[in-house]
C-alpha positions as CSV (number, residue, x, y, z in Angstrom):
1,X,12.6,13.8,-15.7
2,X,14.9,16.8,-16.9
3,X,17.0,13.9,-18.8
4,X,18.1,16.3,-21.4
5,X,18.8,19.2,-19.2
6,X,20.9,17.3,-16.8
7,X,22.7,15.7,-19.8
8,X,23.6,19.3,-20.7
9,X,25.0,20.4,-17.8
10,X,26.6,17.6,-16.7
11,X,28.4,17.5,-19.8
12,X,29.4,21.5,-19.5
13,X,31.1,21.1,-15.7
14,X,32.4,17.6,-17.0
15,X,34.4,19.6,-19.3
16,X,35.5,22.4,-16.8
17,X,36.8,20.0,-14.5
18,X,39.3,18.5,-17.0
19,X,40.4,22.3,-17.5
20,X,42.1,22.8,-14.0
21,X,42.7,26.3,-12.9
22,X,39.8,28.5,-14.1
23,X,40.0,32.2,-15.8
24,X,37.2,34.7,-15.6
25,X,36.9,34.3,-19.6
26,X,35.8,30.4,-18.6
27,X,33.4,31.3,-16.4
28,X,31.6,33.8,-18.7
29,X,32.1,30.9,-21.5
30,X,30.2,28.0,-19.2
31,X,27.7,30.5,-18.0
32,X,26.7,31.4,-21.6
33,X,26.5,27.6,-21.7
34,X,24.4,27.2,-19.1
35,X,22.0,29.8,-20.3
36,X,21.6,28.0,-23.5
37,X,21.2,24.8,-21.5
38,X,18.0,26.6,-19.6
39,X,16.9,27.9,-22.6
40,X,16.5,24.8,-25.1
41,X,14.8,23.1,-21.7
42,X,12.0,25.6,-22.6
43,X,13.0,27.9,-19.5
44,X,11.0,31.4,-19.2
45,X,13.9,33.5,-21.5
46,X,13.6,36.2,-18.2
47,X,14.0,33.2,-16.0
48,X,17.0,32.0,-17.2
49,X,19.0,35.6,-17.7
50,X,18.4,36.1,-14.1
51,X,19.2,33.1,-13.1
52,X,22.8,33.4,-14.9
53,X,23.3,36.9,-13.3
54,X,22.6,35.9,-10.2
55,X,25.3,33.0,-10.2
56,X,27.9,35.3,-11.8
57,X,27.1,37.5,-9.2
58,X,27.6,35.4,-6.3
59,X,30.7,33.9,-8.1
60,X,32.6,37.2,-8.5
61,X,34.9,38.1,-5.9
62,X,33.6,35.4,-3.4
63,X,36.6,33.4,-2.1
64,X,36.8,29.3,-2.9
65,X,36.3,27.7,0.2
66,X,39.3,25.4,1.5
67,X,37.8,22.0,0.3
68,X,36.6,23.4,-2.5
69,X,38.2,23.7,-6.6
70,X,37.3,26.6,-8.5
71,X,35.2,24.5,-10.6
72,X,33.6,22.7,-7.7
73,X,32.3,26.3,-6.9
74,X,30.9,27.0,-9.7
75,X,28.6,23.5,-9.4
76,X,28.1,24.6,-5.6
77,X,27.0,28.3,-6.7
78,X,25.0,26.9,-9.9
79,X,23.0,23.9,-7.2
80,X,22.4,26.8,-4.9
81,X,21.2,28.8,-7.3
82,X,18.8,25.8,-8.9
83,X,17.4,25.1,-5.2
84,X,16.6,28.7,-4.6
85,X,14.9,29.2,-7.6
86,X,12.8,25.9,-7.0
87,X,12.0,26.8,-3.3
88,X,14.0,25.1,-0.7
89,X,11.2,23.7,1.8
90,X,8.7,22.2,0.3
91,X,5.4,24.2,2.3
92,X,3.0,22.1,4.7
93,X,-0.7,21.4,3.1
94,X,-3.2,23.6,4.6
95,X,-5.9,21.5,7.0
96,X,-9.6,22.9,7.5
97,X,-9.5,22.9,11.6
98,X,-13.6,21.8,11.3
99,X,-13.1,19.0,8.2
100,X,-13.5,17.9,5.5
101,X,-10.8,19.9,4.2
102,X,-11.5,20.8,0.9
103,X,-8.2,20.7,-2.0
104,X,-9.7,21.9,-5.4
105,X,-7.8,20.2,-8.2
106,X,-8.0,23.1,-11.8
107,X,-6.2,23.1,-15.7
108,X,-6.7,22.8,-18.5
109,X,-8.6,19.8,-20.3
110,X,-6.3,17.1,-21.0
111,X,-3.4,18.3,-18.1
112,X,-3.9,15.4,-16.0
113,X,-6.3,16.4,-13.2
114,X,-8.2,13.1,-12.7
115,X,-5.6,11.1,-12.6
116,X,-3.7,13.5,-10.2
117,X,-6.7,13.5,-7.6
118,X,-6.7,9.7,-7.9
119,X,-2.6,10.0,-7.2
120,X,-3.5,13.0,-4.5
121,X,-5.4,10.7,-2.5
122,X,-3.3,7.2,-2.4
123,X,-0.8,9.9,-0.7
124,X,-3.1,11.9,1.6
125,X,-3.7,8.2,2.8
126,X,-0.3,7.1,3.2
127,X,-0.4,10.4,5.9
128,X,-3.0,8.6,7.5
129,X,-5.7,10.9,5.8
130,X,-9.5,9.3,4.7
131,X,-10.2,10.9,1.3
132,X,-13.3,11.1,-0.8
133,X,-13.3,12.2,-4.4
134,X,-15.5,14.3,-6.0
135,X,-16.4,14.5,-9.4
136,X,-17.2,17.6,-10.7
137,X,-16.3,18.0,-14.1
138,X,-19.4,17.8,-16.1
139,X,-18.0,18.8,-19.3
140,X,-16.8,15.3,-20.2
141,X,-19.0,12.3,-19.0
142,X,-15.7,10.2,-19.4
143,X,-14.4,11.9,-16.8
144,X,-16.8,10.7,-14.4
145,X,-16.2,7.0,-15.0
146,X,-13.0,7.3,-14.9
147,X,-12.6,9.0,-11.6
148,X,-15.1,6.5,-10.1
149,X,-12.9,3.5,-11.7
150,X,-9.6,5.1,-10.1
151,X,-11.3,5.4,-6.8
152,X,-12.6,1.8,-6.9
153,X,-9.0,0.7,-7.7
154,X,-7.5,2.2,-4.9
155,X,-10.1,2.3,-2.3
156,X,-11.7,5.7,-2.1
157,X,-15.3,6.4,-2.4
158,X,-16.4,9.2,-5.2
159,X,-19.0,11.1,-4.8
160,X,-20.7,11.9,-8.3
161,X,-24.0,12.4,-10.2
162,X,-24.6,11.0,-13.6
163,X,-27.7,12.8,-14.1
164,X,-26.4,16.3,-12.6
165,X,-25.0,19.0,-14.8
166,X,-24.5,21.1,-11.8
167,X,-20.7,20.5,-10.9
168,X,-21.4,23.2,-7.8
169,X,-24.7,21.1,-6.2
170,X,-22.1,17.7,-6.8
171,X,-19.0,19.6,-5.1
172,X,-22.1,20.5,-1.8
173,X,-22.8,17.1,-2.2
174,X,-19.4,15.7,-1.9
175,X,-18.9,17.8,1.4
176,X,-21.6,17.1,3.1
177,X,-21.6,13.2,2.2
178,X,-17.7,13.1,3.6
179,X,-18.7,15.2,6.6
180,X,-21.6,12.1,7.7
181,X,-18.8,9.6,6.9
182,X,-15.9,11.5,9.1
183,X,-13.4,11.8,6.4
184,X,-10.7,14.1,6.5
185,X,-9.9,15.8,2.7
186,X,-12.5,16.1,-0.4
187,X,-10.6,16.2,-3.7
188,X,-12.6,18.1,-6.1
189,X,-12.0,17.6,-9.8
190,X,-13.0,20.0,-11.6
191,X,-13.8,20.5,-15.4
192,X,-11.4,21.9,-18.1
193,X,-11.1,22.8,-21.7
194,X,-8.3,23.0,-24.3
195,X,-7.7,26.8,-23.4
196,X,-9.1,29.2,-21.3
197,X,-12.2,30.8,-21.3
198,X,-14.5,33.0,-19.3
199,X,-17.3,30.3,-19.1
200,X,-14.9,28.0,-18.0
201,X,-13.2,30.5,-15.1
202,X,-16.8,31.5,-13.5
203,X,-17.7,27.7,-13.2
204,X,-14.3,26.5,-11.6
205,X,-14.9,29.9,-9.4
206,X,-18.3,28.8,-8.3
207,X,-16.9,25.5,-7.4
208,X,-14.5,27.5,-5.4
209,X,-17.2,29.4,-3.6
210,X,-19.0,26.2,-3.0
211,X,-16.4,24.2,-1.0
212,X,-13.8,26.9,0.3
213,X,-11.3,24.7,-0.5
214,X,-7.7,25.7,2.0
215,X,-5.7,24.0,-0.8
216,X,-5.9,25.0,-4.6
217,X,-4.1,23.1,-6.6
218,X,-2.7,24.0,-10.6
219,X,-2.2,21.0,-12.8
220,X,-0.1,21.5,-15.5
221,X,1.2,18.9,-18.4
222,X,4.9,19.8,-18.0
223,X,5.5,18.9,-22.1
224,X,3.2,22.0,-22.9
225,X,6.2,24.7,-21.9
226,X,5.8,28.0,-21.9
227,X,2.5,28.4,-22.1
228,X,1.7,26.5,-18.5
229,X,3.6,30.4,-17.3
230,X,0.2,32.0,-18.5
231,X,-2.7,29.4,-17.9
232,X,-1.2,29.2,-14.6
233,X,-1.0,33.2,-14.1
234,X,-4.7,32.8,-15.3
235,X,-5.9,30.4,-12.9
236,X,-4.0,32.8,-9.8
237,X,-6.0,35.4,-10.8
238,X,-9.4,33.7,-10.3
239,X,-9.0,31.3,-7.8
240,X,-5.8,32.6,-5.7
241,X,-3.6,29.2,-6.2
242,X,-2.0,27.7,-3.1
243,X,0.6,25.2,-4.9
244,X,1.3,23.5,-8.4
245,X,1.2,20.0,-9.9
246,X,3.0,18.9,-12.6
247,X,2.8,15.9,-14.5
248,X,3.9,13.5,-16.8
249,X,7.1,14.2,-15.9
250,X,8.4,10.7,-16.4
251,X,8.4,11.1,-20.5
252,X,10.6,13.0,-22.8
253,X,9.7,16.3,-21.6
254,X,12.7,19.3,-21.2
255,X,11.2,20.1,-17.9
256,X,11.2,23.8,-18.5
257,X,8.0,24.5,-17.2
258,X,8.5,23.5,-13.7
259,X,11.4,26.2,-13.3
260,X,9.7,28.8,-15.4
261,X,6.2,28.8,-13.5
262,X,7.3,28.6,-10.3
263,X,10.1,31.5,-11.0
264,X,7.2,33.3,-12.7
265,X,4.4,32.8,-10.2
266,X,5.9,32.4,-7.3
267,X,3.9,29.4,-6.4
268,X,5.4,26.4,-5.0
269,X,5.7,23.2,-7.1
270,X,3.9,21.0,-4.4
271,X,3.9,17.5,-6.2
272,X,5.2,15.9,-9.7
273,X,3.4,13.3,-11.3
274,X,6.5,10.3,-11.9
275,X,5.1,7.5,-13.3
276,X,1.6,6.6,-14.2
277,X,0.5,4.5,-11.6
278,X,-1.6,5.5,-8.9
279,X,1.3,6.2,-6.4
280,X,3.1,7.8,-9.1
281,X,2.4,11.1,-7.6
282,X,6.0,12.9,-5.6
283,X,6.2,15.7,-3.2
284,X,8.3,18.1,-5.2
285,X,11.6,19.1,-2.9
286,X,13.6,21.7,-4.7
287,X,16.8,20.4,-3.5
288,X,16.7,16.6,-4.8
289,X,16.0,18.1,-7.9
290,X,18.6,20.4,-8.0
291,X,20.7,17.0,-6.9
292,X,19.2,15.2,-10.0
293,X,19.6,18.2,-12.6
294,X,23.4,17.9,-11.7
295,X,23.8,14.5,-11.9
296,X,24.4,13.8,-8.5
297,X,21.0,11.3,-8.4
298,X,18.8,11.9,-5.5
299,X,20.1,9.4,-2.6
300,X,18.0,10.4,0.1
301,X,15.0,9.4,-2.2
302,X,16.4,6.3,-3.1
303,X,16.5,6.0,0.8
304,X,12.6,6.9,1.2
305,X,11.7,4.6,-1.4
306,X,14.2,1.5,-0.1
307,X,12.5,2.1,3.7
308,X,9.0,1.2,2.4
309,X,10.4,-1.8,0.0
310,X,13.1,-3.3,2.3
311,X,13.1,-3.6,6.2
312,X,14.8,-0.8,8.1
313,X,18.6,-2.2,8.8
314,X,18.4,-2.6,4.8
315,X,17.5,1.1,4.4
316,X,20.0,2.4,7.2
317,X,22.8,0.6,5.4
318,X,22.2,2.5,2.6
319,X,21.5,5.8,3.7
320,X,25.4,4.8,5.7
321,X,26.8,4.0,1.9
322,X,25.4,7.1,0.6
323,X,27.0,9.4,3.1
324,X,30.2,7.5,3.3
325,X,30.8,8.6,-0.2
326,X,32.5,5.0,-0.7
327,X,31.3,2.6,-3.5
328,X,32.8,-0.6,-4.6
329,X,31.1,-3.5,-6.6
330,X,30.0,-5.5,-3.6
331,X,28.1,-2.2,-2.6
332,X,26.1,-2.2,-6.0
333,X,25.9,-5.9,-6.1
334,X,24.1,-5.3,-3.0
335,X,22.0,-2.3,-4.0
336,X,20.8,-4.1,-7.4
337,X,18.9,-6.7,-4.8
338,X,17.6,-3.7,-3.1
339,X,16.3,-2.2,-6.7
340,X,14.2,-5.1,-7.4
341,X,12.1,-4.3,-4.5
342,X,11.6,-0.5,-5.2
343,X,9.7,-0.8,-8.3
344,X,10.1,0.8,-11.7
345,X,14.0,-0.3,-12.4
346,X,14.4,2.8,-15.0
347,X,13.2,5.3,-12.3
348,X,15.5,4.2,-9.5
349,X,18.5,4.0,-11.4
350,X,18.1,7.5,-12.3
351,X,18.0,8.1,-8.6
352,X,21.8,6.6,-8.8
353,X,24.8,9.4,-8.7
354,X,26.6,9.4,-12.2
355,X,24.1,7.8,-14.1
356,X,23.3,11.1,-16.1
357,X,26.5,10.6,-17.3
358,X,26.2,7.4,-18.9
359,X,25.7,7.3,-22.6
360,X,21.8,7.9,-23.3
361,X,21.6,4.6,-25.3
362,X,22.5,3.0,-22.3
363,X,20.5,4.0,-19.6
364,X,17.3,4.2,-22.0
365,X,18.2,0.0,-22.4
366,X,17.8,-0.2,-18.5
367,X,16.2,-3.5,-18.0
368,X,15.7,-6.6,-15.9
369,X,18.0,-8.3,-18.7
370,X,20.9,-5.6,-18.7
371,X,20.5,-5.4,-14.7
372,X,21.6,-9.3,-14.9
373,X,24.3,-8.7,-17.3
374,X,25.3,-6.1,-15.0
375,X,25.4,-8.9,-11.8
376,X,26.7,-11.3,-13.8
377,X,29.7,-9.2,-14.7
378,X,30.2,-9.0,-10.7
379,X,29.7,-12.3,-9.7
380,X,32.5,-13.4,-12.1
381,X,34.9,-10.9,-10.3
382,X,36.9,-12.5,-7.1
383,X,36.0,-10.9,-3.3
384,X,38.8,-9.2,-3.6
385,X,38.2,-7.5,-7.2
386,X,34.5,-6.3,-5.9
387,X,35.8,-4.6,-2.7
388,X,38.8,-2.8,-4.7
389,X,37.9,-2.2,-8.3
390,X,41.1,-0.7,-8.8
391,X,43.1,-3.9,-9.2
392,X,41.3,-4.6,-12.3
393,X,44.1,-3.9,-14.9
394,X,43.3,-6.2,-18.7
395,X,44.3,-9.6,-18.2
396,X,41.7,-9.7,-15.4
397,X,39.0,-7.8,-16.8
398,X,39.5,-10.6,-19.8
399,X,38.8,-13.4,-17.5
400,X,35.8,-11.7,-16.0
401,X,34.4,-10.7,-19.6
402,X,34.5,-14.9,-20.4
403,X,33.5,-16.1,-16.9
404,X,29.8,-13.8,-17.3
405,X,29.5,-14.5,-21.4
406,X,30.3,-10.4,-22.1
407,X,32.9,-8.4,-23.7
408,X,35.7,-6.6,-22.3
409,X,33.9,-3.4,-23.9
410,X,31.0,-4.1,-21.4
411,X,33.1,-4.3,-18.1
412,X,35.1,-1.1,-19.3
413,X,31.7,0.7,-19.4
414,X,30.5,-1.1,-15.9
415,X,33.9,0.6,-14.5
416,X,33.5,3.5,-16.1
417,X,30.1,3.6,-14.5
418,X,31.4,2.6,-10.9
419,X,33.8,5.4,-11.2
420,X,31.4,7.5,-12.0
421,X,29.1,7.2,-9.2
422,X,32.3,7.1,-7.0
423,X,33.2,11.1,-8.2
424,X,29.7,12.0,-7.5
425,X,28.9,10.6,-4.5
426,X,32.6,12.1,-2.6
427,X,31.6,15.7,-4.3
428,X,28.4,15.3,-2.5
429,X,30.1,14.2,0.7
430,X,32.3,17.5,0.1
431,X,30.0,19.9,-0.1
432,X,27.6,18.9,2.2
433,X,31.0,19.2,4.4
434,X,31.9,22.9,3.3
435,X,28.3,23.7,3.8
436,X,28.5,22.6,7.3
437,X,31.8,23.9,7.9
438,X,30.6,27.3,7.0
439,X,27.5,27.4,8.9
440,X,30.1,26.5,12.0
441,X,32.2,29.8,10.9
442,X,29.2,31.7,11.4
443,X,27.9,30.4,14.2
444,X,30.7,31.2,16.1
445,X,31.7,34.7,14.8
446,X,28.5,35.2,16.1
């Protein structure tokens, strides 16, 4: 997700922190950088001016806070700027106070809606919410089956017709079949078509009319760029939409979409599809993304997902790691056996601070194999050399490279990484400080 907009901007502050003492000639230079960033991610060209001019507008004259370098700023202005672009609360779904309440799913053909209603409803139930879906799109028979095999898999009745070309008399259907079994949302999928069209727009809006859904949801493919800004300004139009999905996030996509619409629209991202399995559906918080677009990970998520894998001492004594800002090799020794338990290895080790800046080659080689290397390379390190890396000069990194069967190349790079994480996670601790230190300033001029 983002891979190759994070690896562009971590790679433009990496440079400005090796510069030192910053000019106002270095600022213009990284923000012309950063602009360019935003705009090969496929970023709305109006999106991504403003969003320049708005950091170089808080950035000149405003005075660098005490535990703060100039260039640390600049990050701090630039992940500010990122969250407030992306929304900083992520808003609360909209119940019918009589249910079912209805959440109409509409895109294009193709965008991922059945499979995100499927995705909607394993995560309405983890909120303790009975679903029923409801198969409405009677464009593409396929679509049907499909949504009546994901609801099988995970539990969920669907409420379709075979025979029925209607897709309004199915959607009455649905309501009233959820309403005699006292279930709390009906997830309406509706049909779609490889562009947009007036036949198409009347029939999702008689859906509409039908259920009075309090939730209407745009999917969008997040590979298909700029032109989501439109369909999704379309859909607005017609049906008055409450919140955005975006999928397929977890392929090689520039993610420019995502900031563009939501700048654009002013509709809130509400969820991200992250994987394709049937809880591979995210709430979208604007701040963990701005963490992960930076390369600072996204601990807190790593925390979420650790509490349902791993009992909850396990998951408190991470969330203590990750504030604490300390990491030594015992630490991720520990983690790894944490990871295991979290599912897809790739996706939680993207979660990890400094992993953006690994070399891509390495992290797209992420696997069960390379994660033993990895512990193998530990476990042939002494107590001592886990808890403080620092001792580790070349005579020892030798021994350690023959005791786990690995070159001294690979333990440079598993330092390299360490060290890494270490930078990220204390300028996280930092300005999480400042930002509280400030709000104290205020609190009491006040």
């Amino acid at each position: 997700m983002f891979d190759n907009l994070t690896q562009k901007l971590t790679g433009i502050f990496g440079r400005l922190r090796r510069k030192g003492r910053l000019s106002e000639p270095d600022v213009d230079d990284v923000m012309r950088e950063v602009r360019v960033a935003l705009l090969e991610a496929d970023v709305n060209l109006k999106v991504a001016k403003e969003f320049v001019a708005h950091v170089k507008e808080k950035l000149v004259g405003q005075e660098v806070w005490e535990s703060l370098q100039p260039d640390e700023m600049i990050v701090k202005t630039v992940h500010d700027e990122i969250i407030a672009l992306l929304g900083d609360e992520p808003p609360r779904f909209t119940w019918n106070p009589s249910p079912p309440t209805a959440v109409l799913l509409c895109g294009l053909q193709g965008s991922g809606k059945t499979t995100s209603a499927a995705k909607l409803a394993v995560w309405l139930g983890k909120q303790g919410k009975k679903a029923m879906l409801a198969a409405c799109d009677t464009q593409r028979p396929a679509a049907i089956t499909q949504l009546e095999v994901l609801g099988k898999s995970i539990g969920v009745p669907v409420f379709s017709d075979h025979e029925s070309k209607d897709p309004v008399a199915i959607a009455r259907g649905a309501i009233a079949e959820a309403k005699r079994l006292f279930l709390d949302v009906v997830i309406v999928d509706t049909a779609g078509r490889l562009q947009i069209d007036e036949e198409l727009m009347n029939q999702v809006r008689r859906v509409y009319d039908a259920v009075s859904p309090t939730e209407v949801l745009f999917v969008a493919d997040s590979t298909t760029g700029q032109e989501a800004v439109n369909v999704a300004q379309a859909f607005d139009e017609k049906l008055g939409v409450t919140g955005l999905i975006f999928t397929k996030l977890d392929g090689d996509t520039r993610g420019g979409a995502v900031l563009s619409v939501r700048a654009v629209t002013g509709k809130p991202v509400r969820f991200i599809g992250v994987s394709e399995s049937v809880d591979g559906l995210e709430p979208f918080q604007g701040d963990r993304i701005a963490q992960r677009l930076l390369g600072y990970g996204d601990l807190m998520g790593l925390v979420e997902r650790a509490s349902e894998a791993i009992d909850r001492a396990e998951a408190r004594e991470l969330e203590q790691q990750a504030r604490s800002g300390k990491m030594d090799f015992e630490m991720m020794l520990s983690n790894f056996k944490m990871v295991r338990k979290m599912g897809s290895l790739k996706a939680v080790m993207k979660m990890l601070p400094g992993m953006s800046q690994l070399p891509p080659e390495l992290t797209e080689n992420i696997s069960e194999a390379g994660l033993g290397r990895i512990e193998a390379m530990i476990l042939s390190m002494t107590p001592q050399e886990r808890r403080n890396p620092d001792i580790l000069n070349a005579s020892r990194r030798r021994r350690i490279a023959a005791g786990s069967g690995t070159s001294v190349q690979e333990i440079n790079r598993l330092v390299k990484q360490l060290d890494g994480m270490r930078q990220q996670m204390k300028l996280i601790t930092r300005m999480a400080d400042a930002a509280r230190s400030r709000r104290g300033k205020k609190a009491k001029r006040r």
